[in-house]
C-alpha positions as CSV (number, residue, x, y, z in Angstrom):
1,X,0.0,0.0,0.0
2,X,1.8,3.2,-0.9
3,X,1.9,6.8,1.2
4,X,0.0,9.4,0.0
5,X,0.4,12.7,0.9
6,X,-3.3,14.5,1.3
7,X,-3.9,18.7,2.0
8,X,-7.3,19.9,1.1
9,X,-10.3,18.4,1.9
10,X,-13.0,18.6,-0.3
11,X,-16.2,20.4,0.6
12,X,-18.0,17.3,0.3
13,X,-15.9,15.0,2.1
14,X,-16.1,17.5,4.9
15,X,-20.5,17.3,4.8
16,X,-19.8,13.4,4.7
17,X,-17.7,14.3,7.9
18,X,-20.0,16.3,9.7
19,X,-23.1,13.8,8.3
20,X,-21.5,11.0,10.0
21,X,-20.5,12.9,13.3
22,X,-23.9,13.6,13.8
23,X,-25.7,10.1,13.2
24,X,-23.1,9.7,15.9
25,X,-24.8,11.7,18.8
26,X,-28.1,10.0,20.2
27,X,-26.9,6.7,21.2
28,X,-24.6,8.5,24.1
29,X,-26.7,11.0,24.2
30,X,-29.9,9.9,25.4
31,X,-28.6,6.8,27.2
32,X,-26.3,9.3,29.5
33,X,-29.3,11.6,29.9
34,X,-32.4,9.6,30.3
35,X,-31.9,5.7,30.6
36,X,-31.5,5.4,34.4
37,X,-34.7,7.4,34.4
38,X,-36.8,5.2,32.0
39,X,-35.2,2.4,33.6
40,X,-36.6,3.1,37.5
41,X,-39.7,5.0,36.9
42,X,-40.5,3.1,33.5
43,X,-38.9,-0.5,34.1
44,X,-39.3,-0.6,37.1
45,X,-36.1,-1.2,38.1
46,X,-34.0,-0.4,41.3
47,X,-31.3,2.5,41.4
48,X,-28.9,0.3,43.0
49,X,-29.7,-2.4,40.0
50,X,-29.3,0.1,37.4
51,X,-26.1,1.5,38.9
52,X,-24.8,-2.1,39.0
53,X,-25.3,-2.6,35.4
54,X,-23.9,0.5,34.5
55,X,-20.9,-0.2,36.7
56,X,-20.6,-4.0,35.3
57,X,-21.0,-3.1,31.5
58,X,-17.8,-0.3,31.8
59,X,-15.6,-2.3,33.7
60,X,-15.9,-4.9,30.8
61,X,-15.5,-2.2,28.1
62,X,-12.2,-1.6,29.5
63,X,-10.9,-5.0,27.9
64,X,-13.7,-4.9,24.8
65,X,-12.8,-1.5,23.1
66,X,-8.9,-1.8,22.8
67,X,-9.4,-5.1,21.4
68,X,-11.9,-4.0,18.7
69,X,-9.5,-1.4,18.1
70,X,-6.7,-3.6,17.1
71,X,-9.3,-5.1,15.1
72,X,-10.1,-3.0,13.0
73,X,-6.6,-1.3,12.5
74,X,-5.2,-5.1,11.4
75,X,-8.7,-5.3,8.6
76,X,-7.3,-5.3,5.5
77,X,-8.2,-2.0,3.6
78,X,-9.8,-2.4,0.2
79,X,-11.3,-0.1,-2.3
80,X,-13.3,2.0,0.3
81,X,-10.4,1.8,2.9
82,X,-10.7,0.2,6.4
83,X,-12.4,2.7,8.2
84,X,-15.6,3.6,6.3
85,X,-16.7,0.0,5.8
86,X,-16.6,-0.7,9.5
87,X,-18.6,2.6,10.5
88,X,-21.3,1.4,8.4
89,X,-21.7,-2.1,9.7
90,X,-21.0,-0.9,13.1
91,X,-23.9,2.1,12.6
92,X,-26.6,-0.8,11.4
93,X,-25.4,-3.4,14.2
94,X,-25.9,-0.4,17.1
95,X,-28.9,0.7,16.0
96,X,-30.7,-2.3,15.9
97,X,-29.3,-3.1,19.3
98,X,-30.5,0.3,20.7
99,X,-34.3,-0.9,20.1
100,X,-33.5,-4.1,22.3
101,X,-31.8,-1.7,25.1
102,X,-34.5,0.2,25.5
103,X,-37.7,-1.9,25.1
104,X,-36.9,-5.0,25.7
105,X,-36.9,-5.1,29.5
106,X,-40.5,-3.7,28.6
107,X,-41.2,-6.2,26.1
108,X,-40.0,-9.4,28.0
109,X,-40.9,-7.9,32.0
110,X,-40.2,-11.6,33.2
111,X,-36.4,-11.2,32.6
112,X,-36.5,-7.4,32.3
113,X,-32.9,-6.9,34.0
114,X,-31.4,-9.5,32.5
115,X,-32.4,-7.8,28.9
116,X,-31.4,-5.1,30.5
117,X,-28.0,-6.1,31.5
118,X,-27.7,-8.2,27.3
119,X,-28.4,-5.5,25.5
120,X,-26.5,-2.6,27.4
121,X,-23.7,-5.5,27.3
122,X,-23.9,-5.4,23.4
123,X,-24.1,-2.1,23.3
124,X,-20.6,-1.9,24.8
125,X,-19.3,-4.1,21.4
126,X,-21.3,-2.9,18.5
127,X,-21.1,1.3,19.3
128,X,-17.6,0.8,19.8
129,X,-17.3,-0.8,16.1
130,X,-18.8,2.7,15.2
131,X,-17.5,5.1,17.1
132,X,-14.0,3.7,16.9
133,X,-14.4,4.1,13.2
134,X,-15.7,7.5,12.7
135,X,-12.8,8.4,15.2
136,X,-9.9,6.7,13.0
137,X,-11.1,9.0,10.0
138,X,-9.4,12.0,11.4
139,X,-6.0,10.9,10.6
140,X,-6.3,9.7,7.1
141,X,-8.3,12.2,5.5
142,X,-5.2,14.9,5.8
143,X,-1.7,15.1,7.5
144,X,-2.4,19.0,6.7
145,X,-2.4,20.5,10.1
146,X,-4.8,23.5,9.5
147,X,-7.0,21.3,8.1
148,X,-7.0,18.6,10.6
149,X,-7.7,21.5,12.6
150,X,-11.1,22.4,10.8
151,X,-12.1,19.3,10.9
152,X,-11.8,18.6,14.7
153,X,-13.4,21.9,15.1
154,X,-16.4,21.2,12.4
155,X,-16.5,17.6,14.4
156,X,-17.0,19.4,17.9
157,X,-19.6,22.2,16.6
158,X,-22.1,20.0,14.8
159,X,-21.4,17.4,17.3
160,X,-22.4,19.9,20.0
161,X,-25.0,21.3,18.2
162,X,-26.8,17.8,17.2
163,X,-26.5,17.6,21.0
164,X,-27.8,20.2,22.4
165,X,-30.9,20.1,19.5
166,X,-31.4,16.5,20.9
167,X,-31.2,17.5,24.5
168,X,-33.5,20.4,24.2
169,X,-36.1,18.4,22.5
170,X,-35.6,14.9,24.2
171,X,-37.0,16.6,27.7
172,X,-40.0,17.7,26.0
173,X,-41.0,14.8,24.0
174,X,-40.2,12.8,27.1
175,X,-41.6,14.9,29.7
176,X,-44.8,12.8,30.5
177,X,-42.9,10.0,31.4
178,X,-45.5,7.8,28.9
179,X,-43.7,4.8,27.0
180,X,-45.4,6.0,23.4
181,X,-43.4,9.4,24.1
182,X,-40.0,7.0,24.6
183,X,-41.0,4.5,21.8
184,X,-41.2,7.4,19.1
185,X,-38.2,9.3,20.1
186,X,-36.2,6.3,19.9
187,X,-37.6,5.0,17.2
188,X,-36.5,8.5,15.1
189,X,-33.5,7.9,16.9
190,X,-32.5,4.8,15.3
191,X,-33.3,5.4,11.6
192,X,-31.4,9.1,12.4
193,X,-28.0,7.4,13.3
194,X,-28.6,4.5,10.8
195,X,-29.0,7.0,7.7
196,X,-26.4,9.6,8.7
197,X,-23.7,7.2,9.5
198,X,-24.1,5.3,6.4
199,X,-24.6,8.3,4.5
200,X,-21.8,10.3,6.2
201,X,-19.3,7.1,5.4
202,X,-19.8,7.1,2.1
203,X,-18.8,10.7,1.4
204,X,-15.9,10.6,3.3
205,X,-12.0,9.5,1.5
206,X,-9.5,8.0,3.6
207,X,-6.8,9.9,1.7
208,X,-3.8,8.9,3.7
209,X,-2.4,5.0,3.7
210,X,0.7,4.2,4.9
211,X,3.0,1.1,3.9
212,X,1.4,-2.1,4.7
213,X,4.9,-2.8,7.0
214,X,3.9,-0.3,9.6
215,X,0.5,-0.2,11.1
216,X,-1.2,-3.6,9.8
217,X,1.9,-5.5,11.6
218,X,2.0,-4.2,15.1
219,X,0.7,-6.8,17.5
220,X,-1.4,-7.2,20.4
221,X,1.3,-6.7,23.3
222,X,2.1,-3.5,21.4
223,X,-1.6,-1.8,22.8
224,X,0.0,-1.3,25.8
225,X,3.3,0.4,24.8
226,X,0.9,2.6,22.8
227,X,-0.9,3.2,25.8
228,X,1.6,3.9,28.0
229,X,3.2,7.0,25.6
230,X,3.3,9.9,27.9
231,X,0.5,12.3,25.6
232,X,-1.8,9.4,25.2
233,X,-1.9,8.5,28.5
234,X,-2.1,12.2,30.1
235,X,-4.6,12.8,27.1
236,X,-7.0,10.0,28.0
237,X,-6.7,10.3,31.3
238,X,-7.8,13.7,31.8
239,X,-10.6,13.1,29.1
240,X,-11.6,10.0,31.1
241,X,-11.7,11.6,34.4
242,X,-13.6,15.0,33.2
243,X,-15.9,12.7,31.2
244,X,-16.9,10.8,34.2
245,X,-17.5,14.7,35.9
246,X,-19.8,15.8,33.3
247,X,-21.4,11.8,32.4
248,X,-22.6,12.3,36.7
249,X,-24.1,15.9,35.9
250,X,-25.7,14.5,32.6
251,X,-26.8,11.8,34.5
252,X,-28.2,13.6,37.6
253,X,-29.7,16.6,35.1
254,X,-33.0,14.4,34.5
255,X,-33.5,14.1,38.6
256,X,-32.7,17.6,39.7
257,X,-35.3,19.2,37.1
258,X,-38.0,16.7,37.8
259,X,-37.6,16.7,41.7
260,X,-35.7,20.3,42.5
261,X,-37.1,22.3,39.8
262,X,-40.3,20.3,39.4
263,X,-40.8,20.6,35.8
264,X,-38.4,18.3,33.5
265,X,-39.6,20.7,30.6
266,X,-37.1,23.2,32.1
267,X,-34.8,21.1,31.3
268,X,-34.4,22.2,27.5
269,X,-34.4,26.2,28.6
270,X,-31.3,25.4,30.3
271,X,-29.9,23.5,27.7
272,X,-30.6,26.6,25.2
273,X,-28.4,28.4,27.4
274,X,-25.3,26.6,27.2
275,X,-25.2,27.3,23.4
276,X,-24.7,31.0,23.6
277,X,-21.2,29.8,25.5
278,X,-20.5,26.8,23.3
279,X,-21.0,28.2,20.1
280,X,-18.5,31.3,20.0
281,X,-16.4,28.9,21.6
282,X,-16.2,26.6,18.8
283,X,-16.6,29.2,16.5
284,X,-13.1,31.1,17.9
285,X,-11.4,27.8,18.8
286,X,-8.7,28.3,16.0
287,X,-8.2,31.7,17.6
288,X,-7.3,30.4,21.3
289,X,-5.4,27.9,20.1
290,X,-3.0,29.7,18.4
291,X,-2.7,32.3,21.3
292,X,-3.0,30.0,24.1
293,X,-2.1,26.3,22.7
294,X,-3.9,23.4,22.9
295,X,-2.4,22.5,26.3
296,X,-3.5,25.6,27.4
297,X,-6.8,26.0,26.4
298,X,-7.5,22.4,26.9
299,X,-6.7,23.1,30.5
300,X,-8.7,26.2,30.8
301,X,-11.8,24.6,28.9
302,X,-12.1,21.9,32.5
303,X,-11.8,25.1,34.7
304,X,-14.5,26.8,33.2
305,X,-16.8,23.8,33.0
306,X,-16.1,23.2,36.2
307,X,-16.7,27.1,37.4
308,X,-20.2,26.5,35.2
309,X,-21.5,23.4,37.3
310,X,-20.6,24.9,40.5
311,X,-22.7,28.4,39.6
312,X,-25.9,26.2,40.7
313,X,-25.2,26.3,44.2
314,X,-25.9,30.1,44.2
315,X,-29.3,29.3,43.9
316,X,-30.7,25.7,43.4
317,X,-34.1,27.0,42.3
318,X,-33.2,29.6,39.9
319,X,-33.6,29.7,36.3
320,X,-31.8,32.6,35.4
321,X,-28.8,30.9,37.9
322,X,-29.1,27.8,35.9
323,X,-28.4,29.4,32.5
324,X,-25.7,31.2,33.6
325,X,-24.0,28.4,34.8
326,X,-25.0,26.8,31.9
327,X,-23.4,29.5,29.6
328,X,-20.2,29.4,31.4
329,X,-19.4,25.0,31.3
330,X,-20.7,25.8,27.5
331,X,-17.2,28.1,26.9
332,X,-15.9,25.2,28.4
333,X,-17.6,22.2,26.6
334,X,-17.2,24.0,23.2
335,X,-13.2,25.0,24.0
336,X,-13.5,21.1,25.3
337,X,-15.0,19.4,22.3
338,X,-12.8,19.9,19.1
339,X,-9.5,19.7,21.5
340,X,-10.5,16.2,22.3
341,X,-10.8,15.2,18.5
342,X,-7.6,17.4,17.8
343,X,-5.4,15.8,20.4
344,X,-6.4,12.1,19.2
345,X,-5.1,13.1,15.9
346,X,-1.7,14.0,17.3
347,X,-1.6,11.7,19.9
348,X,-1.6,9.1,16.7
349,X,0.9,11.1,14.7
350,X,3.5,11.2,18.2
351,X,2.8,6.9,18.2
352,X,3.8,6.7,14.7
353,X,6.7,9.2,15.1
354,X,8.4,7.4,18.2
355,X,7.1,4.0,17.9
356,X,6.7,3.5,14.4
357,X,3.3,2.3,15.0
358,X,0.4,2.9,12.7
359,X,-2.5,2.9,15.1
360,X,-5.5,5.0,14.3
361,X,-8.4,2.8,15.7
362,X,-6.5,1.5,19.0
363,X,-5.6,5.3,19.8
364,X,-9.3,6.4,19.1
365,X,-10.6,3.2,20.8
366,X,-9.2,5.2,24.2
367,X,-11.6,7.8,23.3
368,X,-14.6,5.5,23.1
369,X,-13.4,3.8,26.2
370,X,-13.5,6.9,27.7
371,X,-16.8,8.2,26.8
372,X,-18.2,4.7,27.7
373,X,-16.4,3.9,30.8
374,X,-16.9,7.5,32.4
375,X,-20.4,6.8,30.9
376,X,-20.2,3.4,33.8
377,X,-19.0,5.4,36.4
378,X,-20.8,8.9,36.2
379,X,-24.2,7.0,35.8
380,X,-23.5,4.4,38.4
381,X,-22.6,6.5,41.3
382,X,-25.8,9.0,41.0
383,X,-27.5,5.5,41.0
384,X,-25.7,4.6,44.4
385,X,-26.3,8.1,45.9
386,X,-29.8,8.2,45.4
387,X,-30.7,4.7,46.4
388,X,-28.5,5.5,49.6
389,X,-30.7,8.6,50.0
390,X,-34.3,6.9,50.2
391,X,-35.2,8.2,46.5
392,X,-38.8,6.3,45.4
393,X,-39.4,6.6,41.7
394,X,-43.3,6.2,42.9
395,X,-43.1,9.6,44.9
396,X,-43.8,12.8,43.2
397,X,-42.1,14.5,45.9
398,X,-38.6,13.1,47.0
399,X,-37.5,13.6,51.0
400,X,-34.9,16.4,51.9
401,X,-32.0,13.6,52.2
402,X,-32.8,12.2,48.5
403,X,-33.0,16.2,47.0
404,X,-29.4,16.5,49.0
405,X,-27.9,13.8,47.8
406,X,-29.3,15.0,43.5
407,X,-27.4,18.4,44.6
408,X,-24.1,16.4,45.9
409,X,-24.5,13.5,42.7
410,X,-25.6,16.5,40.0
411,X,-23.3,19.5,40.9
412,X,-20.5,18.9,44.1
413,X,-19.5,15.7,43.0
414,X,-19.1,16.6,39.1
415,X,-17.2,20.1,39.8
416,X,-14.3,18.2,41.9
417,X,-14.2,15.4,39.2
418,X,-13.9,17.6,36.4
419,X,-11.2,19.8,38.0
420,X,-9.2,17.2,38.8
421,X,-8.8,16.0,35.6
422,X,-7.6,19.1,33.9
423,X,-5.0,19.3,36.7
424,X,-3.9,16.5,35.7
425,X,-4.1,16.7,32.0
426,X,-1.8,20.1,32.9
427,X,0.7,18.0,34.9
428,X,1.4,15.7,32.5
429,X,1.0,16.6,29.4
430,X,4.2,17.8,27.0
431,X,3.5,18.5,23.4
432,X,4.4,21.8,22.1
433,X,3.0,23.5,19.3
434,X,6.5,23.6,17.5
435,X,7.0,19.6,18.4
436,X,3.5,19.0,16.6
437,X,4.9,20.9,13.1
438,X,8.0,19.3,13.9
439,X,6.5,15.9,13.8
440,X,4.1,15.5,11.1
441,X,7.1,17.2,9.1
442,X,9.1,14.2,9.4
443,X,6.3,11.7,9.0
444,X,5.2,13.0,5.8
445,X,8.9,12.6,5.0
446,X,9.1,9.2,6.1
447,X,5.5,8.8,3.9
448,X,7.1,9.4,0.5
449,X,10.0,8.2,1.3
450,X,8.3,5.1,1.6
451,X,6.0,5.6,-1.1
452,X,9.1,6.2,-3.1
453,X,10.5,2.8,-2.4
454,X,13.8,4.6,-0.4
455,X,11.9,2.8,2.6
């Protein structure tokens, strides 16, 4: 397979791009925000049971989504490439397994956890397969910085604003608790992510391949050396912890507007809010970076989310307190958002350049490991918290203790978590700016050298 060496990326490659990005957002999306809730008041299940399962599912995904990285790095690349092909079967696969995680603990009540505990299981191998994909694109459509750039920002701002379009209108459509409301939201849901994705895949090029010696020969035992390279472990690390942060205030959101606010519907107002900080942050992105650095700003993005979830504690029954807040963690989410993507990208580059490793879907395997695993964690310990603090899915009216433990779950708890993990994404951390140019200089080098036959 020969190098070649890719700049600009054509406008419709980029709408393929941004198509498939966004038949990515509901699957996380909704499960982060809503499942516990249909689960106890819907299902019927316990807190402490769905907290389990969360818990139980993540802790496996830590084994399952490294290996279905090195999967599909090691699947021989044909006409289409490697990537696109597996983000199509992997859309189809997850959304037809998202029916079965949502209705069919209603559809088979007998056994309703264990569906439960199947299908959220097999959600944990088939969104991977997808997500893992659409992640590995980066990377092989350009080694172009700037445009690497655009695309990890155009990747964070329609990701965000799919997400924040789906979590204003999820709360309403949802808001009477009814199973029709669930079965047609998620029903719109699947045929979304199905048709995007597929769509999405097909527009896309993987422009960049690399000789057939490098990246489709590195072996199992190598995952870990990969994983212990200082940037990608500082990276994921801080993106794991701050996940888990916001995954607990996601989680809790659902609980604090039904039982502090006492109005779910309120829900999307607040979620309005946080666009009018995550859109000129996404919008200006290029511009902080090159004045701050992506360290930097990557650093300052967890202090402001964090600054934004602790705002609720001036007030925990004020609307206009809750959109302020909301506005402020949204400079951080959309300073947040296209950094992650950004710093995969060179965190795959740095692999290559010092380990001579090829390894694009292992390296954004981390980042669906991370999204999933934080997913575990953050919705497992509001789970704990409230079925420690008497919470009855039956009451329309929780005790003091149960609304205490929402605030500590939904807003305390969150703020630490996501401040400690830009601490230690600072700590740790240690590409520069002029290393980055440095790098992908040499390994476009070492491309056509390659391609050249000199190597």
């Amino acid at each position: 397979m020969l190098s070649i060496t890719s700049g600009k990326v054509r406008f419709s490659e980029k709408i393929g791009y941004i198509m498939a990005n966004l038949g990515n957002i509901p699957i996380i999306t909704f499960v982060s925000s809503f499942l516990m809730l249909f689960y106890t008041n819907v299902v019927g299940l316990k807190p402490v049971q769905v907290a389990t399962l969360f818990l139980i599912a993540r802790i496996i995904d830590a084994v399952n989504d490294p290996i279905v990285g090195y999967l599909i790095d090691h699947t021989p690349a044909g006409r289409m490439g490697k990537f696109r092909k597996t983000l199509m079967i992997g859309s189809i696969l997850c959304g037809l397994n998202y029916l079965l995680l949502w209705f069919g603990p209603v559809w088979m009540p007998g056994i309703k956890l264990f569906i439960a505990y199947i299908s959220y299981l097999l959600i944990g191998v088939t969104f991977p397969v997808m997500d893992i994909s659409l992640n590995s694109l980066l990377p092989v459509m350009t080694d172009d910085l700037k445009e690497r750039n655009t695309l990890s920002t155009l990747k964070g701002l329609f990701y965000m604003l799919g997400a924040m379009a789906f979590s204003i209108i999820a709360p309403i459509v949802v808001s009477t608790g009814e199973l029709k409301a669930y079965y047609a939201l998620v029903f719109v849901i699947v045929v979304f992510v199905i048709s995007f994705s597929v769509a999405g895949a097909l527009l896309v090029k993987e422009n960049i391949a690399v000789p057939s010696d490098n990246s489709e020969k590195y072996k199992f035992r190598d995952i870990f050396k990969i994983f212990s390279v200082k940037p990608v472990l500082y990276t994921f690390l801080a993106i794991f912890i701050g996940g888990t942060g916001q995954m607990m205030y996601n989680a809790s959101n659902s609980y604090y507007f039904t039982y502090i606010f006492n109005d779910l519907g309120k829900m999307s107002l607040v979620m309005v809010a946080s666009m009018v900080g995550i859109l000129p942050a996404m919008g200006t992105s290029q511009l902080w970076i090159a004045k701050f650095g992506k360290k930097r700003l990557f650093t300052i993005s967890f202090l402001l989310i964090t600054i934004g979830f602790l705002a609720r504690l001036i007030s925990l029954t004020s609307i206009p307190v809750a959109m302020t807040g909301s506005i402020i963690s949204g400079f951080g989410i959309g300073f947040f958002m296209p950094l992650t993507y950004s710093l995969i990208a060179d965190n795959t580059n740095y692999v290559e350049y010092t380990k001579n490793i090829r390894a694009e879907a292992v390296i954004a395997s981390l980042s669906s490991f991370t999204a999933k695993f934080s997913q575990g964690i953050g919705g497992a310990v509001p789970g704990y918290i409230l079925a420690a603090t008497g919470f009855s899915a039956s009451a329309s009216a929780q005790n003091q203790s149960t609304i205490t433990g929402i605030v500590i779950a939904g807003v305390i708890l969150p703020a630490i978590i996501v401040f400690a993990g830009g601490l230690i994404f600072a700590s740790g951390y240690n590409l520069t700016s002029e290393k980055l140019v440095q790098i992908n200089d040499e390994l476009i080098r070492r491309h056509n050298a390659a391609s050249d036959g000199i190597c």
